[in-house]
Structures are given as C-alpha cells and as structure tokens.
C-alpha positions, -999 to +999 in steps of 0.1 A: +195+230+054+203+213+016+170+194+024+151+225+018+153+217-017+125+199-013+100+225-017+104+228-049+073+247-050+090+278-032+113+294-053+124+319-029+131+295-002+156+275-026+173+309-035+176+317+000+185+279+011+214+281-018+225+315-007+234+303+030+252+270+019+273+294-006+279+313+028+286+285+052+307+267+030+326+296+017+348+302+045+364+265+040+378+274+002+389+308+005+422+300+013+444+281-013+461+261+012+427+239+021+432+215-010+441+217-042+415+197-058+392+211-088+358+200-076+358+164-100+335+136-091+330+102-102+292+086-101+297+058-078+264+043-086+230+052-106+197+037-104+166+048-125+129+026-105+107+028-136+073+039-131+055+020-100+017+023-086+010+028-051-028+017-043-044+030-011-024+019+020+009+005-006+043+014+004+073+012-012+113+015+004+146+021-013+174+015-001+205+038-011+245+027+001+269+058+002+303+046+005+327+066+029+340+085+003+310+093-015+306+132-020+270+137-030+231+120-029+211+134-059+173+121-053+149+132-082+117+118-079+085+127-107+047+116-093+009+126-099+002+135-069-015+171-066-014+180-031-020+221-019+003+220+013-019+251+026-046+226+030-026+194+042-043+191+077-075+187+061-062+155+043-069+123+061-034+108+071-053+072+059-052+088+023-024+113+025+011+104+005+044+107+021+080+104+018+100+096+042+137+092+051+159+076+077+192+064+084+202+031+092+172+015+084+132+016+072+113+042+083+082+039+099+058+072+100+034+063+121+063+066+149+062+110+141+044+131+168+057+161+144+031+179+120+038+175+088+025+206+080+054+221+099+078+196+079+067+206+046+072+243+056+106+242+070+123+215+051+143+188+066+171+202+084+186+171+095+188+134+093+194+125+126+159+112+129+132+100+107+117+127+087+086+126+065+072+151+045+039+153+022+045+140-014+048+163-039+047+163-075+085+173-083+112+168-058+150+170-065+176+174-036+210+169-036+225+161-005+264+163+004+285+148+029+287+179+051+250+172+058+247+133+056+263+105+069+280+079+050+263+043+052+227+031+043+197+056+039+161+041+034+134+063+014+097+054+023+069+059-002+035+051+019+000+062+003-019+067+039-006+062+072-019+052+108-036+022+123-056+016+096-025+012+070-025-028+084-057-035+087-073-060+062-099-046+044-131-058+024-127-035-003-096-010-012-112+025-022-094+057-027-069+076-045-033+063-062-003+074-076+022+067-093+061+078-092+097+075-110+128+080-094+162+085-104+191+083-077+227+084-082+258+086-056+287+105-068+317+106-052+354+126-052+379+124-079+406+128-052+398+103-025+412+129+003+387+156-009+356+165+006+326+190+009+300+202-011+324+208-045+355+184-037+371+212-024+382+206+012+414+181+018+407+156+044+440+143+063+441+108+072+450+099+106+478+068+105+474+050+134+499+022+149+497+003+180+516+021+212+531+014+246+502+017+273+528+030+294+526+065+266+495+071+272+482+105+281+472+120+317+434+100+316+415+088+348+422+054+328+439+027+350+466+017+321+470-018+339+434-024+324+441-014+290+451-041+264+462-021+236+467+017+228+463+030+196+478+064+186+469+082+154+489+107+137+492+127+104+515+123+079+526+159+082+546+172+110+524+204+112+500+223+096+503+264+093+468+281+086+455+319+088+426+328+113+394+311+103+410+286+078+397+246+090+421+218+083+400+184+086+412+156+096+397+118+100+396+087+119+386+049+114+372+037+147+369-005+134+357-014+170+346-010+201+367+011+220+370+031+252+378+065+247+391+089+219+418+114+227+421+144+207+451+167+209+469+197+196+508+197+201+537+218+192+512+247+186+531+284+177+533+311+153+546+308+122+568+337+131+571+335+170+561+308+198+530+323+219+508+304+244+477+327+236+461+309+211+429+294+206+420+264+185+383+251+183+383+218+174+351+203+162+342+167+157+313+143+141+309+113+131+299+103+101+299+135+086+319+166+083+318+194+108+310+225+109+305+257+139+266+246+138+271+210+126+292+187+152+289+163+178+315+176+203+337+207+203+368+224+224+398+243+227+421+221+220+451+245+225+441+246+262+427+208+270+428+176+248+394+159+233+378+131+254+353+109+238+338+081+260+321+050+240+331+065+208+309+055+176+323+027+156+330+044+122+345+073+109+350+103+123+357+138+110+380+164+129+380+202+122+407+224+136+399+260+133+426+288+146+406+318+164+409+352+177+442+358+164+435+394+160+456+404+189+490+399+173+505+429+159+525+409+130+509+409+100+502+374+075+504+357+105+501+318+108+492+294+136+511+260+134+503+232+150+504+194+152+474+171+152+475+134+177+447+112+189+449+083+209+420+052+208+420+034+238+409-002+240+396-029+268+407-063+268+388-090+257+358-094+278+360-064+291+342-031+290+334+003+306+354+029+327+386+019+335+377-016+318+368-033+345+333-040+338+325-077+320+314-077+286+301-107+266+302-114+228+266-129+215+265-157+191+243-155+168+216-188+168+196-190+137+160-200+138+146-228+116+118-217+094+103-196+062+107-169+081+144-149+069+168-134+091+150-146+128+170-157+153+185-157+191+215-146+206+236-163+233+271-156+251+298-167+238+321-195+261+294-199+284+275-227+295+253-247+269+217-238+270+186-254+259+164-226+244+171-186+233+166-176+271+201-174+299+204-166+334+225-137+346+240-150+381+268-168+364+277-143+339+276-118+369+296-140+393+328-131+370+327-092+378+360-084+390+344-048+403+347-037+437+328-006+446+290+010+446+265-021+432+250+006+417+277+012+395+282-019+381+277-029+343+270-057+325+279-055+286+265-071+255+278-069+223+255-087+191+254-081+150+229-070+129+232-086+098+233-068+065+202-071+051+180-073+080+172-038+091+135-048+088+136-067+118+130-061+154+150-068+183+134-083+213+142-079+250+132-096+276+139-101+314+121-116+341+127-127+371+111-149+400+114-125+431+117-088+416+142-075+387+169-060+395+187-043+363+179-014+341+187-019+305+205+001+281+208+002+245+232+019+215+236+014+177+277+012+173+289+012+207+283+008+244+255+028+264+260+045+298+237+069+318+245+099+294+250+079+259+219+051+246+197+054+223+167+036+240+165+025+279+144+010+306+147+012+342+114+011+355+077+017+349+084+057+348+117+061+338+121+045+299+123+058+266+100+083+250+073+059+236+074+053+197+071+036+169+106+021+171+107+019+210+071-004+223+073-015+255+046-043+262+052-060+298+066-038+324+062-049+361+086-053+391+093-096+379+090-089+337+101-068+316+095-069+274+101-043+248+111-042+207+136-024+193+116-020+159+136-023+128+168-023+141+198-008+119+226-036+107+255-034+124+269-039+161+245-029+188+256-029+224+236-035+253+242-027+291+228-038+322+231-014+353+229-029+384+206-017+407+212-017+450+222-051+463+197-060+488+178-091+496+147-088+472+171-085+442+202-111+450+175-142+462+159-137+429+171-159+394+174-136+364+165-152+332+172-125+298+168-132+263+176-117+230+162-123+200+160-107+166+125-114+149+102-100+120+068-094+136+068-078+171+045-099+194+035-122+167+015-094+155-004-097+186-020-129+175-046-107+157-029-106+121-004-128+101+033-117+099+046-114+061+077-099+044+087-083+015+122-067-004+123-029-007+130-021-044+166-030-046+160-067-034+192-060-009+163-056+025+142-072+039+114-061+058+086-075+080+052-062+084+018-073+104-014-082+081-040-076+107-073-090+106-104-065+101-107-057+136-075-045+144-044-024+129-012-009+139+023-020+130+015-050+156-025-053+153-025-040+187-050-015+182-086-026+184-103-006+151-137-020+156-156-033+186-170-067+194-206-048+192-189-034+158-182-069+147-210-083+153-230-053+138-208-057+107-217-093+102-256-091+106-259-067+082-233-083+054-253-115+058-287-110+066-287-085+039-285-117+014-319-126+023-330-103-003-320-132-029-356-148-018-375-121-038-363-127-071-355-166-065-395-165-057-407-148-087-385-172-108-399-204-092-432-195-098-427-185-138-413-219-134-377-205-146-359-230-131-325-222-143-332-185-129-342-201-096-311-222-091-289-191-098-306-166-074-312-189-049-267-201-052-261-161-058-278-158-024-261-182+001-228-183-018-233-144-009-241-150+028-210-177+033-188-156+019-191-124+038-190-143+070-159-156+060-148-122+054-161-107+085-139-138+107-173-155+119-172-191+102-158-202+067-175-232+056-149-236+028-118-217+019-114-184+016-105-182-021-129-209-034-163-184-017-147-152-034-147-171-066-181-187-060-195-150-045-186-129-073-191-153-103-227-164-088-232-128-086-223-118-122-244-150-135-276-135-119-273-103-135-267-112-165-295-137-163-318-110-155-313-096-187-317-125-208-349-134-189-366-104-204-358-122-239-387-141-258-359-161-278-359-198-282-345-217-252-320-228-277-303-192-283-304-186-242-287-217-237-261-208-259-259-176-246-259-188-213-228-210-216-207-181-232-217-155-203-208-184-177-167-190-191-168-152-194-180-145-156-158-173-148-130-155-163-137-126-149-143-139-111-108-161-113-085-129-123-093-098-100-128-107-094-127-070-066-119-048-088-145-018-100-148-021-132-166-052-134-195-039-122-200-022-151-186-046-173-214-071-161-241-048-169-226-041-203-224-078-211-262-083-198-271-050-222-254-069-251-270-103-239-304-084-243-299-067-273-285-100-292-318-116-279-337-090-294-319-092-324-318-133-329-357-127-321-362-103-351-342-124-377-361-153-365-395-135-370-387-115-402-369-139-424-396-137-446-395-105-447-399-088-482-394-056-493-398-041-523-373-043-550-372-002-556-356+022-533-379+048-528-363+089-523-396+101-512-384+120-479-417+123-465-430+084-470-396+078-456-407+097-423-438+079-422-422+047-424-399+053-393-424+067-377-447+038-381-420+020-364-412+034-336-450+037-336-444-003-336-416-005-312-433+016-284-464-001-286-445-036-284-426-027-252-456-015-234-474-049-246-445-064-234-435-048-202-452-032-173-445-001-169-444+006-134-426-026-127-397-017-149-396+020-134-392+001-101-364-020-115-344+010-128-351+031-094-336+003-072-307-005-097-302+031-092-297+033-057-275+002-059-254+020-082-250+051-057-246+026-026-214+013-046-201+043-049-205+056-015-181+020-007-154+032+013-133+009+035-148+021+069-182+021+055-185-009+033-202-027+057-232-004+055-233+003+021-225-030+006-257-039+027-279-019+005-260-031-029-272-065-016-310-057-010-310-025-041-292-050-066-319-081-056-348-062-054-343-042-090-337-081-104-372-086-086-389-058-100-373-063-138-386-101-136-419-088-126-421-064-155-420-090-184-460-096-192-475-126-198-474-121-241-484-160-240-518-156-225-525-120-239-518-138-278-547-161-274-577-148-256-606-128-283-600-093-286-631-076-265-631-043-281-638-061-318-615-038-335-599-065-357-625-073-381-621-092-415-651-088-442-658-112-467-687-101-496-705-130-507-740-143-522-752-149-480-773-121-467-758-093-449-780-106-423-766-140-416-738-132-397-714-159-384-683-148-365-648-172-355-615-169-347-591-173-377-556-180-372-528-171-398-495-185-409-463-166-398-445-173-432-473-187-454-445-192-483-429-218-457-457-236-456-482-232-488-503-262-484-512-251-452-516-220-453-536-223-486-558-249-466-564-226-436-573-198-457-596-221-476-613-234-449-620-203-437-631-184-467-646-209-485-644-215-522-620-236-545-586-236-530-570-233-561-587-199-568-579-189-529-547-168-538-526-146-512-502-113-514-484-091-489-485-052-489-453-045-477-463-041-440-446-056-411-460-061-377-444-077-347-459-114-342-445-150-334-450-186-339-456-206-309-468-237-296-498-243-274-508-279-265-494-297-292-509-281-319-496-252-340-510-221-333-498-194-361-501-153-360-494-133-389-464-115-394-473-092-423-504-073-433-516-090-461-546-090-485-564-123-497-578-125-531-605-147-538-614-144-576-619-108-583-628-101-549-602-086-525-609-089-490-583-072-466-574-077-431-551-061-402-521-084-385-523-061-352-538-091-334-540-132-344-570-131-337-598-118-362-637-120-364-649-127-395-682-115-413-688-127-445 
C-alpha cells in the first residue's frame, strides 16, 4: 500500500496508509533477536532530470536500477499540471497526463482496461503490473523492498494517450507541461539487513553442490538429474517466540527444476514436541509478508515445492504459530532451515527432465536499426534465414508417453538495454499446426505457470497492449511479445494429439526480436529513441495521418475522410485568385507574383501533407508554404503605402530574409501568426512615416513655442481633423470594413485549429486570410486620378484684385510647387505666369499651415500640389489661397 503516497492531495489517506505500514511492519522488530542493525542506509545512486517540456502527445521514460541490496526508491516529482481528479473522466485521454510505472521494462498505457479514476483513488497497491495514474502537481513516494522488487523499474511520462498518440498530425494544438524529478536509491548499511528501516536480518543460504543420490522423497527420477544443489544456513538453528519471522534468501543463477524448502530438527527450546506449526512464506524478488508472497505452507508438516522457479532471488519467511497451547512459559520454537535446487542436464528440461530443451543463439541483424535480431538453436543444422523447422529438433525427444504431454523448450536473452523491443513469434505450417506455445520471463512455462500463451483461435492470452496477436488460423500463427523485459525468457511448445493431419505436416517457427511490430503495419515509419538516462532503447511507430495505434493498425480516418480532407485543404487555395486578380489589374506586378506563388505553393503543400502527391520534398513545400504565405501578408500592408517604389523595395528585401528566417526555424509554430501581422503593422506605419518626412521636409514652424492651451487644442484638433479626412480620401470605407471582418474570422478559424479539426478550419483560414487581402487591396482609392481632375463644387477659389473689370472674368487651373524654396526660379515663374506682373515684385510666404499633398509625375512633365497654405504678395496687394486641393480657379 506505500504507493498510496501518491495522493498527496489526501492527507488523511497518507496518515492512514502510514499507520498500517507502522502496523504490518511492526510485528517483524519487536523482538530483539530479528537483527541488530540501527536502521543506516547508504544512497546507492541519485539523479536530479532538470526541468523538461512535454508537448501534446510527448512522452518521456526513466529508467531506475535497484540493486539487490537496495533498501528504498524515493521518487519526487514537481509539474504544472492542475488536474481536479473529481472531474478526470471528463478529460479526453488524448490530452490527459499520466504517469506510469512498470517493472521490467517500458510501460505502455494504452494496454490498461482499468479506470484511472479508480487508480487515482485507491493508489497503487502493487507493481506486479503496469499501473498508471493521472499526473499530479506534487508526488513523492518512497517505496521499500518489502513492496518492490529488486531489478529495473521504468517511469512513463505521456501528455495524452490512445490511438491518436502516433498519429502524425498537421498541426500540434493543446495543453503542456512541464516536470522535475529527483530519484535516489538507498540501500542498507549492513548488507544482511532488510525492510522498511534496515531492521530485519536476512540469512544467506550457502549452497554447495550435493550427491543426487541425497536428494529428498520428490516424484523426480534422480537418474535425470545432473546436478543437486543444497542450500543451508550458516547457523545450526534458529530459536524464535510465537509470531517472530526469521528471513532467509536464495540466489537462483539459472534455470532450474524445482526448489525444495524444508524445516528440520524442529523442537522446543525447552522440550521436543511434534505439535508445531511453522508458516513459511516465500517471494521472489521481494520480501514476504502474511498478505505479500508468492507461495506459502507448513513447513513443520510438508516441505516447499517450487516447480520452474524464477531465476533470481528469492526471500524465505519462517514464522512459528499457534504456540499458545504449551503450558511453559518464554517458550521458544527451534528449528533448522535446508533447501535443495534441482537441476536438468544440458539440453534438457521439464518434469523429471526428460523433455529437450534448446539454447538460442543470438543472430544480429545488419542495419540502423539497434538491438534487431533472430534467434536460432544452438548445435543444430546451418540455416539460411531467421526461420527453422521443428521435425528434427523433435526427432531427439527421448519421451515415451501421452503426445499430449510432450514439451519442447526454448531458452533466448534479452539483452540489457533493449526492453524497448518486441519479440516476434511465428509458426506455420503446410498441412495444419500442431503446437500450442508458451511463454515466461525468467524461467520455463507449463500449463499452470506463463506469462502469455496461444493454443488456438479461443484459447490465448487476454488481448493487450503487450500481447497482439495478428495471424491466427489452423496453418499460421503470429503474435508480439511488446517490449519485452531484458533477461532470459523461456519458451515451450506443447504438443498437441499425434494424428495424421499434424505429423504429415512441416513445421517451420521463428524467433525474432525487432523494434516496430508489423513494420508498423506498413502505414507509418518505425523510429527510436533513449529514455532519459540514455541506458534504453525504445521503438515507436510514426503513423501516417490516417492511422494510429502503437502499430498504425487502427484506421483514424476513412478513405471518404481522406479524400474529404484533401479537397477541402486544396481547393480552398483557389481563393489566392481574388487578390492575385485585383493585383494584376492595378498592374502590381510584384503583388501578383506573390499571391499567385502563395497560392499553388499552398495547394502542393497540403497535398503533400494529406499523402496524395508531393511534387517536391516534403521540407522544401513547408518552407516554400509558410514563407510565400508570410510574404503576402506582409505585402498587403505595404501595398496600402503611397511611398516611392524605392522605400518598398527596400522594405521588401528586409521583410523577405526576415520571413525567410522565420519559415527555415519553426516555421509551425503559433506565434508567427501574430508576428507577421506585427511586422506588416510596422511595415505600414514606417511607410507612413518615410511618406511624411518625404512630404514635410520643408516644413517650417515657427521659432516660438507657444503655451496657449487652447490654440494648442485647436491645433491637434485641426489634425486629426487632417488625418481623418486623408484616410477617407484615401480608403474606402466599406472595403476596408470588409477586410477587417474577414481577417477577423480568419483569426477565430485559427484558433478553433485543433488536430482533429484542422482540416476544416484551416479551410476557412485559407479563403478568410485571401479574401480580407482582397478586400484591403480594394480599399486603397485611386488618389492619382482624384489629384488631377477640377474640383466640381468650386470651393477652392483664388482672387486676384486688379485694374480688369470685375466683369471680365477668366478662370484656369493653377498648379503649385510642393517646396517652392527647392525650386525658386520655378516656382517664382509659375507664380508669375499666373498672376501676372514683374517677377521680381511676385514675392511668396507661408502661414504656418500644413496640409497633406504630394509631388508626382504625370506624363513626363511635373505636375506640383501645394504642401502649405500660403499667401502670395504682389506689391502691396495680398492675395490668399487654400492648399486643400491642387487645383484652384482663379478670378482676377
């Protein structure tokens, strides 16, 4: 129960969990002849994962190695993840984080058919299996070795689970978070202590090779038996009160037969007496307990049998009961402890060893690909390729008896370091199969003991995650073992009825251990990575957008779906015409060229993405895609400029390393969206402002600073008075209201992206984002044109008083210098052209005024508008004019 910890978000529940192990474990110390050791440990090993990022669908494992000796795991993990467990069905698995732990090797969580609502509420209360839980912000546990096993334990950090998790994706969407983690592995001052505190001795059983003929009353035929191994303590005996444990342990290095567990020379400390009871529990791995053991027995009244033991250790626990019946008081219980480990012969296996069993040599396949290879017996015949036939390796069976009770045995390693690979089983046949297959981590299976099996299309392993079975008829047969633990893994084949149908037959099997199961069902690409210590590696299926699952074996979307998917992502494109027209006909030929690229590039891009056809590689139409797509943008803006083509080239060559920049290094991330538009915004505003320091150069103003708060008003009023009415002369209206509505709805369309719907909605962002860039280039008015037709309302009127009659009226345009001081002669000809008189007396000055005009050219000639409200003196007459238009009627 010490995994309780976990819900750190429970108080009581950790009181309560605490409370029982102080209980449980209370009964071993409270005699003073269980150890003498003072509870000091030793950190073994410490490692501190600095912060680390887990994106939608990342996953991260650790990998943590607990010696046999070790005497505590103490996990303490800190993350941001804000999760109310009350409400945990309601999260999507796809975006829900976990932890998960398992034994042996990586845990995989799509494989649970538990709730994890019911994990999260009753803590893990054993490791036997994988167990994941939801992530929570704080989580500290400390786990000892009365509750783990000694060897290597994998943590799994996954943000979203389920058939999705492999599945490629057009865009990643959704919550992250990050987490740190501290681990350390402490261990026993006192390398014979064990428990929770270091407080429980731990005998050693010394073993030594023994004389077959001594060993104990078994069904075993000794004439089978190569060797016997018996395992004693170094005491003679052991005297204990009622309810006091002694523990004991045994190193199994091998395969072996059986394990004999016995009690001898057992009597009072006081007096002999044949009524006593000794419950003896057992486990591997791990030390026992009443609740907590793999086998148990009275072993004052029969010995200990343990078929196909585990290779490892093993911890005994010897506990004298019911001892309440003698009338002497202080009474002891003295007794002796002796096991036996009995052993086949080379090459052979099974009860009574007379069942063959074959060593597999390890083949290594050539390729990028680590850790892949195929297995083969050892001494047999040579063979050409990873697969071998059965009939000779059968034809050896020195069994007599029932065909149905004959096994074949198969011993193979798992190398350290390749738990993140799958073993693959296969068997076929020509006529019909006739073996059931068996398989165990550590030893050898039978019809009680295996970890997974297949007889036939009914009878076979619960499915999971770690157990997919993909042929299964009466000639084939082909399954995965996924991520198979390092170590030795033993396989059996059972022998069905001998009849005709299954002796004609040729049996062809083959064992292999590979990275992606099925080749990830030719529907993805099979990659691997390290977990964070760099000491595993595991394999993993990148599906392609159709299909997911740990093998891309589950279709996700439909060929309707597909096809569906890739209409919309690339007829959507077509949009591209709208603006690319407008452009063309405004003659904006640089405009054209990029709408029109922005378009197609577009198009081939997303039907390389969707799977239908990539014209070039994959990498070179992202990069083309995006950066077209930020050009156009940005263009858009600087369209709406009046600057000098000059400026916009200028700008236009900055914007296009920038974009560049931007497309080469994480061209899918978010934020350039809005990073694009800012850089347009900029673009337009430095237009702007290039435009008015072009225009205003000339600008004077006058030399005093005036305080006066109110002419101070006027004068910002008067120009934003100005501004307004230049952005109406300058714009449509409606058009730009247009623009921003559709950029609007392209904005909302990108963030409505999620990875099951951004197919739809990256639809819209195509035709929103195109049409507002239609509707913006539509809203720039033709200033050019409106500049030099005549006024019609004749509000701009300039009045001359001279000797002619008021009567003889004569009317014509006049058009005046931008910067008359640039350009005196000129403008002092113009102006005396058109007023008349000596030049010399024609004299000019400016109020102080400033309107919003230009300089442009028109056929060759130069066509000038005024830039500040100015008044002409001619003599002692002052004649006035307004600078609202360039054009001006005058009446002398």
């Amino acid at each position: 129960m010490g995994f309780n910890l976990i819900l750190c978000y429970h108080p009581n529940l950790v009181l309560a969990v605490l409370l029982l192990f102080s209980c449980s474990f209370g009964l071993f110390s409270a005699n003073d002849e269980v150890g003498t050791g003072q509870g000091e440990t030793f950190t073994v090993s410490s490692f501190s994962y600095p912060e680390t990022r887990l994106r939608p669908f990342d996953l991260r494992y650790i990998r943590v190695d607990l010696p046999p000796w070790f005497s505590a795991l103490s996990i303490a993990l800190k993350s941001d993840v804000d999760i109310d467990i009350s409400r945990i069905e309601r999260v999507p698995t796809r975006t829900l984080p976990i932890i998960c732990f398992r034994d042996g090797s990586p845990p995989l969580p799509d494989a649970l058919n538990t709730s994890l609502k019911d994990s999260a509420t009753s803590g893990i209360n054993g490791l036997d299996v994988e167990q994941c839980f939801p992530m929570q912000k704080n989580i500290t546990m400390k786990l000892t070795n009365n509750q783990i096993s000694p060897g290597v334990w994998y943590i799994g950090l996954f943000n979203g689970i389920g058939p999705t998790r492999t599945q490629s994706k057009m865009i990643i969407r959704g919550p992250s978070y990050s987490f740190i983690a501290n681990i350390s592995v402490e261990a026993c001052t006192n390398s014979m202590m064990r428990g929770d505190f270091c407080n429980s001795t731990v005998y050693p059983l010394s073993c030594e090779a023994s004389d077959v003929s001594n060993a104990l009353e078994t069904k075993v035929n000794k004439s089978m038996l190569e060797n016997l191994v018996t395992c004693k303590s170094n005491s003679e005996a052991f005297c204990v009160h009622e309810g006091v444990p002694n523990f004991f342990s045994l190193d199994i290095m091998n395969v072996a037969e059986e394990i004999i567990i016995t009690a001898t020379n057992i009597r009072f400390n006081v007096t002999s007496s044949n009524d006593v009871s000794l419950m003896c529990f057992v486990r591997h791995g791990a030390m026992p307990s009443v609740t907590s053991n793999d086998y148990s027995i009275d072993v004052a009244k029969s010995p200990l049998v343990i078929h196909s033991p585990l290779i490892g250790r093993w911890y005994i626990s010897i506990v004298p009961v019911n001892l309440t019946k003698t009338q002497v008081s202080n009474v002891r219980v003295c007794y002796s402890v002796e096991s036996q480990v009995l052993q086949c012969p080379l090459g052979k296996a099974g009860p009574n060893c007379i069942m063959d069993s074959y060593l597999l040599q390890t083949f290594v396949r050539r390729g990028s690909t680590p850790f892949e290879s195929y297995y083969l017996p050892v001494g047999g015949a040579s063979y050409d390729s990873a697969n071998f036939p059965l009939e000779p390796l059968l034809k050896n069976s020195s069994y007599i008896g029932e065909s149905d009770s004959i096994w074949t045995y198969f011993l193979l390693d798992i190398p350290r370091g390749a738990a993140g690979g799958n073993i693959h089983i296969q068997l076929s046949s020509d006529t019909k199969i006739g073996y059931e297959v068996y398989a165990r981590f550590g030893g050898l299976p039978s019809l009680d003991i295996w970890d997974y099996y297949y007889a036939n299309k009914t009878r076979r392993s619960d499915p999971s995650m770690f157990f997919t079975l993909y042929d299964s008829s009466d000639t084939k047969v082909n399954f995965y073992i996924m991520y198979a633990r390092e170590g030795t893994w033993g396989f059996g084949l059972r022998h069905l009825n001998s009849n005709s149908d299954y002796m004609k037959g040729l049996n062809i099997m083959s064992i292999s251990l590979e990275r992606c199961p099925k080749r990830c069902s030719s529907h993805g690409d099979c990659k691997f990575s390290f977990d964070a210590s760099g000491l595993t590696s595991y394999s993993f299926c990148s599906c392609d957008r159709n299909h997911g699952g740990f093998d891309c074996s589950i279709e996700i979307v439909t060929h309707q779906g597909h096809v569906r998917q890739s209409v919309f992502l690339i007829v959507s494109n077509a949009a591209a015409i709208l603006p690319a027209y407008w452009a063309l006909r405004k003659k904006a030929l640089a405009e054209w060229v990029l709408y029109t690229s922005s378009g197609i590039s577009s198009g081939l891009y997303h039907a390389c993405d969707v799977g239908t056809w990539c014209a070039l590689s994959y990498n070179v139409l992202q990069f083309m895609d995006f950066w077209l797509s930020f050009m156009a943008v940005i263009s858009t803006f600087l369209y709406l400029t009046t600057i000098d083509e000059v400026f916009k080239r200028a700008i236009h060559t900055a914007v296009a390393i920038l974009t560049a920049l931007m497309a080469a290094t994480k061209a899918t991330r978010s934020s350039n969206v809005i990073l694009v538009i800012v850089i347009g915004a900029l673009g337009l505003f430095v237009g702007w402002l290039i435009e008015i320091s072009t225009k205003y150069r000339s600008l004077s103003f006058p030399i005093g600073i005036s305080f006066n708060f109110s002419h101070c008003l006027q004068t910002i009023k008067r120009w934003l008075y100005n501004l307004v009415k230049t952005l109406l002369r300058r714009y449509h209206l409606a058009f730009a209201l247009a623009g921003f509505t559709a950029l609007a709805m392209a904005a909302i369309s990108w963030t409505l992206e999620t990875s099951e719907s951004y197919w739809f909605w990256h639809s819209i962002w195509h035709i929103t984002i195109y049409t507002s860039s239609f509707f913006f280039l539509c809203s720039k008015a033709n200033i050019e044109d409106s500049e030099t037709t005549h006024p019609t309302d004749g509000n701009y009127e300039l009045t001359h008083q001279d000797s002619l009659p008021r009567s003889a009226t004569r009317s014509f345009k006049l058009l005046l210098l931008s910067n008359l001081a640039d350009h005196p002669t000129l403008g002092k000809t113009i102006l005396g052209s058109c007023l008349g008189g000596d030049l010399a007396k024609t004299q000019w000055r400016s109020d102080g005024k400033a309107s919003e005009a230009r300089r442009k050219g028109v056929g060759g000639t130069l066509a000038i508008v005024i830039l500040l409200p100015s008044v002409l003196i001619r003599g002692k007459e002052e004649v006035s004019f307004s600078s609202s238009s360039s054009a001006f009627d005058w009446v002398p």
